[in-house]
C-alpha positions as CSV (number, residue, x, y, z in Angstrom):
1,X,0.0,0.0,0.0
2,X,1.5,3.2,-1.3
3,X,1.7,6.2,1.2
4,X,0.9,9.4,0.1
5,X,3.9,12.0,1.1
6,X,3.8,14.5,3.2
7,X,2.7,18.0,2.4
8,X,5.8,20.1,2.7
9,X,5.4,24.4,3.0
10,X,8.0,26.4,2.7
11,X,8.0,30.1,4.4
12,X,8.0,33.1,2.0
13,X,10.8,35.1,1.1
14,X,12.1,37.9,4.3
15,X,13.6,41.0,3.7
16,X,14.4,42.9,6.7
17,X,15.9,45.8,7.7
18,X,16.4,48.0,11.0
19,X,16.7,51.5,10.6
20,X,18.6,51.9,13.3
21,X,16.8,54.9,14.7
22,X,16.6,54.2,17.7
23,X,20.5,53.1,18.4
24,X,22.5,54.6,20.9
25,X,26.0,55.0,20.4
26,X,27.3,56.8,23.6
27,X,25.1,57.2,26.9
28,X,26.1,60.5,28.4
29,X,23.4,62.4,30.6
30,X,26.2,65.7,30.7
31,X,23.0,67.4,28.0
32,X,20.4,69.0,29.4
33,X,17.1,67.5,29.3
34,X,15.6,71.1,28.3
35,X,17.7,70.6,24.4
36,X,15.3,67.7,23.9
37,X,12.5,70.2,23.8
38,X,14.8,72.3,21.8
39,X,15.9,70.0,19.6
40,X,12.3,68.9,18.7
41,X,10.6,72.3,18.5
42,X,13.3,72.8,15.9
43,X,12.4,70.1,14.1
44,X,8.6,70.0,13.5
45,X,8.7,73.7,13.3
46,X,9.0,73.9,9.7
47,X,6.3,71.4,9.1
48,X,4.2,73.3,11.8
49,X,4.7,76.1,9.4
50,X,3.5,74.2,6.6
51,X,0.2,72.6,8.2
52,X,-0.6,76.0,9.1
53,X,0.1,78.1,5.8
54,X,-3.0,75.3,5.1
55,X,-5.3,75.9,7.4
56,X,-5.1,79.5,8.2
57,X,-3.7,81.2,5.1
58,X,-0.3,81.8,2.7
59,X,2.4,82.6,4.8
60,X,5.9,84.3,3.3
61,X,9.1,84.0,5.4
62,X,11.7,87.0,6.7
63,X,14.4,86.2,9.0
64,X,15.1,88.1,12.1
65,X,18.2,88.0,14.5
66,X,17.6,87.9,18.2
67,X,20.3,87.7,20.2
68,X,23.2,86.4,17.5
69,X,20.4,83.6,17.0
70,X,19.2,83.2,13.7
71,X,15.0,82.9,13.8
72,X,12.5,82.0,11.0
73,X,9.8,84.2,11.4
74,X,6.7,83.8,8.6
75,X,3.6,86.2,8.2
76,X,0.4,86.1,6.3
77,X,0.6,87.7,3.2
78,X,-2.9,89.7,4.0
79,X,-1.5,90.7,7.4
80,X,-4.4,88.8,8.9
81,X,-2.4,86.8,11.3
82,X,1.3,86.5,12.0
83,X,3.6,84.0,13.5
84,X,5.5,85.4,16.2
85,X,7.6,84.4,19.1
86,X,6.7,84.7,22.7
87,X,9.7,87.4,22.9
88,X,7.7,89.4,20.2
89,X,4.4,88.5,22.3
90,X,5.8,90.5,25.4
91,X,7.3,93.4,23.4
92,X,3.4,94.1,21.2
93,X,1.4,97.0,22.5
94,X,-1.4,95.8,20.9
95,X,-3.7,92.8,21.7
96,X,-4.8,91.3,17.9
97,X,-5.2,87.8,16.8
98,X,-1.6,85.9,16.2
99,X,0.1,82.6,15.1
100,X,2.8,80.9,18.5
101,X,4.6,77.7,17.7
102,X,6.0,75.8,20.2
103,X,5.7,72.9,22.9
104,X,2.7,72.2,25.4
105,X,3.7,71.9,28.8
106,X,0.7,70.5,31.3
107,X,1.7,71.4,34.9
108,X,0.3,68.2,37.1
109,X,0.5,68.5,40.7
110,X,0.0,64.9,41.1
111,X,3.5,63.8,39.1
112,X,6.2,62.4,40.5
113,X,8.3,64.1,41.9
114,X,12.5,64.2,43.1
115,X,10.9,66.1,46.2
116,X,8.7,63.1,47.3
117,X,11.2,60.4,46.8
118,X,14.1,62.2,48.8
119,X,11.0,62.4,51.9
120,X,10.2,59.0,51.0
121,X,14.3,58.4,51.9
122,X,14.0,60.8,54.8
123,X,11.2,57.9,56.5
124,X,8.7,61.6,56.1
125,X,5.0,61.9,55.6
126,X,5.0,60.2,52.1
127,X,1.8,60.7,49.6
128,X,0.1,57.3,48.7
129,X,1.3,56.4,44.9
130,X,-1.0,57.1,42.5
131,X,-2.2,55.3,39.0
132,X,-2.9,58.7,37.3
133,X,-1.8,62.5,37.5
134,X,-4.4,63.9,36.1
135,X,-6.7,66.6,38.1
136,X,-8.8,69.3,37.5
137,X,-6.0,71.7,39.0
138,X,-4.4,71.3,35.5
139,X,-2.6,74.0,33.7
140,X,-2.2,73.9,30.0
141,X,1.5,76.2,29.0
142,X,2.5,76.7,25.5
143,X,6.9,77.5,25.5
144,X,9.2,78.0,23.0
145,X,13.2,78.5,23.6
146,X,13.0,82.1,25.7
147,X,9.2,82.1,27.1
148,X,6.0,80.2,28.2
149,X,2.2,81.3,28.3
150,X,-0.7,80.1,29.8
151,X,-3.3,78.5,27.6
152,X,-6.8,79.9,28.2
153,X,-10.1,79.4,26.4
154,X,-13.1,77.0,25.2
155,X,-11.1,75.4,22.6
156,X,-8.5,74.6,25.1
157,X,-8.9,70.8,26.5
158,X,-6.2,70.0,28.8
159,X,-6.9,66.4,29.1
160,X,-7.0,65.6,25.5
161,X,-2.9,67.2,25.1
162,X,0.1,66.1,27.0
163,X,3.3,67.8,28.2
164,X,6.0,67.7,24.7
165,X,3.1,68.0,21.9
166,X,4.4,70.3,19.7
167,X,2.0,72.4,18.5
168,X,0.9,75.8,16.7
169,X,-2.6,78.1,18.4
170,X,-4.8,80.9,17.0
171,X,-5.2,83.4,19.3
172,X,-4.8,86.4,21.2
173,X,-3.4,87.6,24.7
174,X,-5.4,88.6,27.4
175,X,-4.4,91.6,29.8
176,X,-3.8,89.3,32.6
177,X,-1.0,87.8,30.7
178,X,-2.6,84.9,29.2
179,X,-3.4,83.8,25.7
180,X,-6.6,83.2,24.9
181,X,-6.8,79.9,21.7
182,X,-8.8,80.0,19.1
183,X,-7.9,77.5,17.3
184,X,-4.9,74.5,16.9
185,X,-2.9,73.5,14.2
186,X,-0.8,69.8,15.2
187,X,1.8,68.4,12.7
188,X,0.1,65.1,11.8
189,X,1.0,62.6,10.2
190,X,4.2,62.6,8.2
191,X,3.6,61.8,4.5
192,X,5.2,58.6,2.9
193,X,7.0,58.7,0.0
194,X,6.1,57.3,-3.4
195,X,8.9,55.0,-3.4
196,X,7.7,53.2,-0.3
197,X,4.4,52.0,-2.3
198,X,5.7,48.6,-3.7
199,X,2.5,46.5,-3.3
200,X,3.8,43.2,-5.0
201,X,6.7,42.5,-2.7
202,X,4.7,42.7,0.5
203,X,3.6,39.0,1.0
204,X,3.3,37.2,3.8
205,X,2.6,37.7,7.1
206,X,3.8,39.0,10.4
207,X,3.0,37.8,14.1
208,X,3.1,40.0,17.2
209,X,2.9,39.1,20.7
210,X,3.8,40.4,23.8
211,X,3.7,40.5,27.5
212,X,4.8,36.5,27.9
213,X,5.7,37.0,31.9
214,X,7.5,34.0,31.8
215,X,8.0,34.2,35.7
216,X,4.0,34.6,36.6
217,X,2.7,32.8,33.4
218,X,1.8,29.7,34.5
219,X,-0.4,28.9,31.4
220,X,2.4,26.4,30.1
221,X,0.4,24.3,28.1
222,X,-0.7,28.0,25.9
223,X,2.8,28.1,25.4
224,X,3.3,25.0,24.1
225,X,0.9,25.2,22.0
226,X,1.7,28.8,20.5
227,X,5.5,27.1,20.0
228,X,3.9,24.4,17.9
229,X,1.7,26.2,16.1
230,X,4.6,28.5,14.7
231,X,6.6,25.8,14.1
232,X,3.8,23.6,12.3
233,X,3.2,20.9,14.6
234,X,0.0,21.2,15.2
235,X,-3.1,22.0,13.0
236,X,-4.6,20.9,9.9
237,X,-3.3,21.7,6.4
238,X,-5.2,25.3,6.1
239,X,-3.6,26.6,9.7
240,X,-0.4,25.1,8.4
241,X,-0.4,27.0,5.3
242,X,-1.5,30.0,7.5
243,X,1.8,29.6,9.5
244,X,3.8,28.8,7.0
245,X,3.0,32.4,5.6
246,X,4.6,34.3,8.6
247,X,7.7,36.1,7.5
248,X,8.8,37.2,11.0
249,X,7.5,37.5,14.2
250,X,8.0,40.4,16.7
251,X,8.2,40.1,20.5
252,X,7.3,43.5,22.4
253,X,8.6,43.4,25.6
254,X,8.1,42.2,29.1
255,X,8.9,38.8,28.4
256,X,10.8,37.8,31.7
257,X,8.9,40.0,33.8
258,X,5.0,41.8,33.2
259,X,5.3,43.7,36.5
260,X,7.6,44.5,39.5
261,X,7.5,44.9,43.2
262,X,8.4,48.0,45.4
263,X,9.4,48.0,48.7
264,X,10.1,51.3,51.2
265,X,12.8,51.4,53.5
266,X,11.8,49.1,56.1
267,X,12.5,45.8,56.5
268,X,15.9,46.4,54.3
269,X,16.9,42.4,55.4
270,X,13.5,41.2,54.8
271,X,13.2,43.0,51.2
272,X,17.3,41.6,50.5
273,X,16.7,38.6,50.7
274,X,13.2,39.1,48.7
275,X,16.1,40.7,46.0
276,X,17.9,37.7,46.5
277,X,14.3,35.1,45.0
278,X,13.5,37.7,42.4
279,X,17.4,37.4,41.0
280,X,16.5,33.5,40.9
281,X,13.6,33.5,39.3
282,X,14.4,35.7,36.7
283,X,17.3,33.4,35.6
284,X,15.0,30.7,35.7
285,X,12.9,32.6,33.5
286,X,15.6,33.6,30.8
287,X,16.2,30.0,30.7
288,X,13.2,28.9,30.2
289,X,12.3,31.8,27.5
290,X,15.9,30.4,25.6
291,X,14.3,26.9,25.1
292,X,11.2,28.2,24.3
293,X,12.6,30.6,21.1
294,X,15.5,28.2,20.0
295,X,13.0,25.7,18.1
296,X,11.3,28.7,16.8
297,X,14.1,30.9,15.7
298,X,15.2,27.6,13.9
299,X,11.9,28.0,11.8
300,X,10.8,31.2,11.5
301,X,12.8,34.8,12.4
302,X,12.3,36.2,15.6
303,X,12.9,40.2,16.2
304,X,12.8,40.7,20.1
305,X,11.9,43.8,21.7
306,X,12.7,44.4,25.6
307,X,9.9,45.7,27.7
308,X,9.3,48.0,31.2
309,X,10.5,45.2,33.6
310,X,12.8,43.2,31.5
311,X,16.9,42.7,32.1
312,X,17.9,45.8,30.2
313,X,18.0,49.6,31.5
314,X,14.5,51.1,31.6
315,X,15.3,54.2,30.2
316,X,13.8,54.5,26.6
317,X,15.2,53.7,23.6
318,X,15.5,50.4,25.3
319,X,18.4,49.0,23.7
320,X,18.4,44.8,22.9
321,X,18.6,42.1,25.6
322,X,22.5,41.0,25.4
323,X,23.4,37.7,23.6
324,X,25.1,36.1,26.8
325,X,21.0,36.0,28.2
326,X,20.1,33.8,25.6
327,X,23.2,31.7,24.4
328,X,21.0,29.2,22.3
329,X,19.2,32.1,20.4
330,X,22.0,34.1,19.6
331,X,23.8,31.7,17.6
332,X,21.1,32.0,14.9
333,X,21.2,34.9,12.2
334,X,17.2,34.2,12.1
335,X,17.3,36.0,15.5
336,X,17.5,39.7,15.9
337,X,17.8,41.5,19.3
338,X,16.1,45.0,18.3
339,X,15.4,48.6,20.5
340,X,12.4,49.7,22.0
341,X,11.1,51.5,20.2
342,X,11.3,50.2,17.2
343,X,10.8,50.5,13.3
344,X,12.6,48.9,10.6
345,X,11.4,47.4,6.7
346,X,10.0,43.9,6.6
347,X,9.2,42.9,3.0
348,X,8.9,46.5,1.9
349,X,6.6,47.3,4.7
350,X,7.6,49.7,7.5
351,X,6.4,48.1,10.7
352,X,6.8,50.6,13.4
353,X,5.7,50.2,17.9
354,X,6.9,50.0,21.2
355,X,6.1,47.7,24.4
356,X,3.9,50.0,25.6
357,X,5.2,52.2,28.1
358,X,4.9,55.7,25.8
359,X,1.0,54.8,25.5
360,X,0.3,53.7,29.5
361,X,2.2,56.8,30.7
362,X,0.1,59.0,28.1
363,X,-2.8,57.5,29.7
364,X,-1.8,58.3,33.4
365,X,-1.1,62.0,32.4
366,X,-4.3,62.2,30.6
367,X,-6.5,60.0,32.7
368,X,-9.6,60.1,30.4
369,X,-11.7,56.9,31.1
370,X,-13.6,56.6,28.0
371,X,-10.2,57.5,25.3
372,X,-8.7,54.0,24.7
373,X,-4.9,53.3,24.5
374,X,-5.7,52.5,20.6
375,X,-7.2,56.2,20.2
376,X,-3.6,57.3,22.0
377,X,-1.8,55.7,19.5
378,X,-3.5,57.3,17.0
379,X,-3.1,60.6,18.7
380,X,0.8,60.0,18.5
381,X,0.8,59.8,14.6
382,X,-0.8,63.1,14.6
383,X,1.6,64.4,17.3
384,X,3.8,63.0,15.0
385,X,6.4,61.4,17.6
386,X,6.6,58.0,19.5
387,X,6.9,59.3,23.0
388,X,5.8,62.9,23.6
389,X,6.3,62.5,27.7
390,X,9.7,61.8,27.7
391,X,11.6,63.2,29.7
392,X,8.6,64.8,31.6
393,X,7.4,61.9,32.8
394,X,8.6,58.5,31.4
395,X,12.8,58.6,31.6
396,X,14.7,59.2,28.7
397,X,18.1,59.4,27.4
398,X,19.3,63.6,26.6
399,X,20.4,64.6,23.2
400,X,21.1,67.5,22.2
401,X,20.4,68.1,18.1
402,X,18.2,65.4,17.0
403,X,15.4,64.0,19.0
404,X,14.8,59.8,18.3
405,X,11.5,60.2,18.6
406,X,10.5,62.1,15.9
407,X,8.6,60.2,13.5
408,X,10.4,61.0,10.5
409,X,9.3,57.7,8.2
410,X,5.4,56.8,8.1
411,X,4.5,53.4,9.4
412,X,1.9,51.0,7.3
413,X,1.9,49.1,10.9
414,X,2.1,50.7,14.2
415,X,1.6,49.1,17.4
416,X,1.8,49.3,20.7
417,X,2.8,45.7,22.8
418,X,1.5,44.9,26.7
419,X,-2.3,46.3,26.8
420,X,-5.1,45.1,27.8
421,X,-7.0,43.8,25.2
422,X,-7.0,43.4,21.6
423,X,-8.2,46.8,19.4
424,X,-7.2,47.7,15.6
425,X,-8.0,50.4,13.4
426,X,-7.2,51.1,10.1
427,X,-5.7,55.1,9.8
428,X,-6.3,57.3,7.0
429,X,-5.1,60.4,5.9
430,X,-5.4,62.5,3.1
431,X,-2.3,64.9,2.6
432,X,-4.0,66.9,0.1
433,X,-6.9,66.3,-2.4
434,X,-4.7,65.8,-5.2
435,X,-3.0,62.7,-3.4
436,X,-4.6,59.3,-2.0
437,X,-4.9,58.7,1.6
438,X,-2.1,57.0,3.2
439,X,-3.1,54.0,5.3
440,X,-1.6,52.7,8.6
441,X,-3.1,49.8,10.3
442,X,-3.0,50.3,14.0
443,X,-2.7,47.3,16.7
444,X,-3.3,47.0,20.6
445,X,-0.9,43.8,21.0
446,X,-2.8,42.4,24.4
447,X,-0.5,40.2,27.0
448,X,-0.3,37.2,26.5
449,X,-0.2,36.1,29.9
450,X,-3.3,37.4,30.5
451,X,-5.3,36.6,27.6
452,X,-2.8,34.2,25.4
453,X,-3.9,35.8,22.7
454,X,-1.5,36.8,19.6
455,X,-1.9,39.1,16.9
456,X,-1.6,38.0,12.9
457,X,-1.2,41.1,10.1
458,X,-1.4,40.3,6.6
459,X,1.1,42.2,4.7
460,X,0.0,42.7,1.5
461,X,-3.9,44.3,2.1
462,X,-3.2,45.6,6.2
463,X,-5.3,43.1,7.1
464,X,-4.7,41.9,11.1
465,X,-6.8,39.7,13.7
466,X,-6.4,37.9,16.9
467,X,-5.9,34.2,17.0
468,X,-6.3,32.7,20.6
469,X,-4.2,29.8,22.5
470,X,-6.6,29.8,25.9
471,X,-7.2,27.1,27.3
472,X,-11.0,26.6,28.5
């Protein structure tokens, strides 16, 4: 009796590359966290410019010296409005309608503070921590390299901005020294070039998960099943195929770890020794998150991102877990260690995210119940950076001429690792009436040790959906 053989799939072609934006060569905290908000006002102001010579009116441009400092100025052409600086603000007699550019700063009396950890040190009255730092004692400041303003009006919402948006307002100042908006002009979402539009090499598919917690995940058998599932052990011949069409797949962060443990001063023994059991555990962890990739990596490329709580420093750009973690893994060239952020080319497509900590700590400044973290991340492409509360209030490396975080390439997939559930949008934009809209397919990646659920996307048409390993 003649056996039939078996069926045999091959993956698609991968072509990958990492931008490397989010690199860092040298880490030296000499700069001054106040050039970051330089550096990126500098940046997006000629595009502010831009946005605004379309929604308010034709602008032409003069340069002005103020102090040995070169400054773009640019004025209506019908004298209607004019872009000024907060300098030329202070100096004006006259109280008419004008055009300021520069970045929102949202004083929060509920943020952390250096002041409440040194009393924290000092065994002092210490305030209880708190989830969110949002009130309704909120004031909304608009600064640019000299000045800063208070933000006044209906049009003004604090809750939907955060500190670092850079921004230009309609408006006019008050007697009492504020400025009253009108309206707001935000830089949006950058515009792709025409190049980037190659449909046909954009097969296959990518998977993104996140949030493993390999030292509270006790859902083994999910894992298991997720491992053979990639690797095409399991399934019938259409969820085969289906697998067998994943280019890549991309980890976002918190894989050792989803969460961490503080501890005050007391009980410094009681809390060494409790230093002492997490150590262990997450080697344990590391170990167990080796084995668990090595068969895959051996099948399909892996791009790891670290998270929050992982082995790595904190501070964002995250840069990748180091080789020596996972010695079985790193022996493969089908396994990339990458930043977090990150954004780099997979078969033509730009696939941009993070592991979620720009999007949770935009949600504790802002504190709006009903706005979800997927409506965030939408927010950000219009903010048009990844992170617009660092340094404020999520730590970040200085620079001092170019801020990382600037979107400067458009993403066709954008996501955000480590929430709660699963959410997707597709994003459209239209630049200008003449052009079609640009798409970018947004994803909520939800942890997996929570709902051990991953995510597939469909290169070529955007598409993406959840496919489920929970165990009933």
């Amino acid at each position: 009796m003649e056996v039939d053989p078996p069926l045999v799939y091959r993956r698609k072609s991968f072509e990958f590359q990492d931008f490397g934006k989010f690199k860092i060569v040298s880490r030296d905290f000499k700069t001054q966290y106040c050039n970051t908000y330089i550096a990126r006002l500098a940046a997006l102001r000629k595009h502010l410019i831009q946005k605004a010579k379309l929604k308010w009116g034709e602008f032409t441009e003069i340069t002005v010296v103020y102090k040995f400092q070169v400054i773009f100025l640019t004025y209506v052409i019908s004298a209607q409005h004019e872009i000024i600086t907060l300098v030329e603000l202070s100096e004006r007699n006259e109280s008419k309608n004008c055009i300021l550019i520069g970045t929102l700063y949202k004083h929060q009396e509920l943020k952390p503070s250096i002041l409440r950890e040194l009393s924290e040190e000092l065994q002092l009255v210490t305030q209880p921590a708190r989830t969110n730092y949002a009130s309704s004692k909120d004031i909304l400041y608009l600064e640019d390299e000299v000045l800063r303003i208070k933000l006044v009006g209906n049009h003004v919402n604090v809750k939907d901005v955060v500190t670092g948006v850079i921004c230009a307002v309609l408006g006019r100042e008050l007697e009492n020294g504020a400025f009253s908006v009108i309206d707001w002009c935000l830089p949006g979402c950058c515009p792709k070039p025409s190049t980037c539009n190659q449909l046909p090499s954009r097969k296959g598919k990518i998977l993104i998960m996140s949030g493993l917690d390999l030292v509270n995940n006790t859902e083994s058998l999910s894992l298991s099943l997720l491992s053979e599932w990639i690797t095409g052990m399991i399934g019938c011949k259409g969820n085969q195929e289906e697998v067998a069409s994943i280019v890549c797949i991309i980890i976002a962060g918190n894989i050792i770890r989803g969460s961490v443990e503080t501890h005050n001063h007391k009980g410094y023994f009681e809390n060494k020794t409790y230093e002492e059991s997490v150590f262990k555990k997450t080697a344990m962890a590391t170990h167990k998150l080796d084995n668990f990739l090595c068969p895959i990596v051996q099948n399909c490329p892996v791009i790891l991102m670290p998270g929050e709580f992982d082995p790595t420093c904190h501070t964002i750009p995250q840069q990748p877990l180091h080789p020596c973690i996972l010695p079985q893994c790193a022996r493969f060239k089908s396994f990339y260690g990458a930043t977090n952020p990150w954004i780099g080319s997979i078969n033509s497509c730009i696939v941009a995210g993070s592991s979620g900590q720009p999007i949770t700590d935009i949600m504790k400044v802002a504190d709006i119940a009903n706005v979800s973290p997927l409506t965030w991340l939408e927010r950000t492409l219009d903010w048009q950076h990844y992170a617009p509360t660092g340094p404020d209030t999520i730590p970040t490396y200085p620079c001092d001429e170019v801020d990382p975080f600037i979107m400067t390439e458009c993403p066709d997939v954008y996501f955000a690792g480590n929430m709660d559930k699963y959410d997707t949008k597709l994003f459209t934009e239209h630049i200008s009436t003449a052009e079609e809209g640009q798409m970018v397919r947004l994803i909520c990646v939800p942890k997996f040790s929570k709902t051990q659920t991953v995510v597939l996307v469909d290169l070529e048409n955007l598409k993406s959906w959840p496919v489920s390993f929970a165990i009933d």
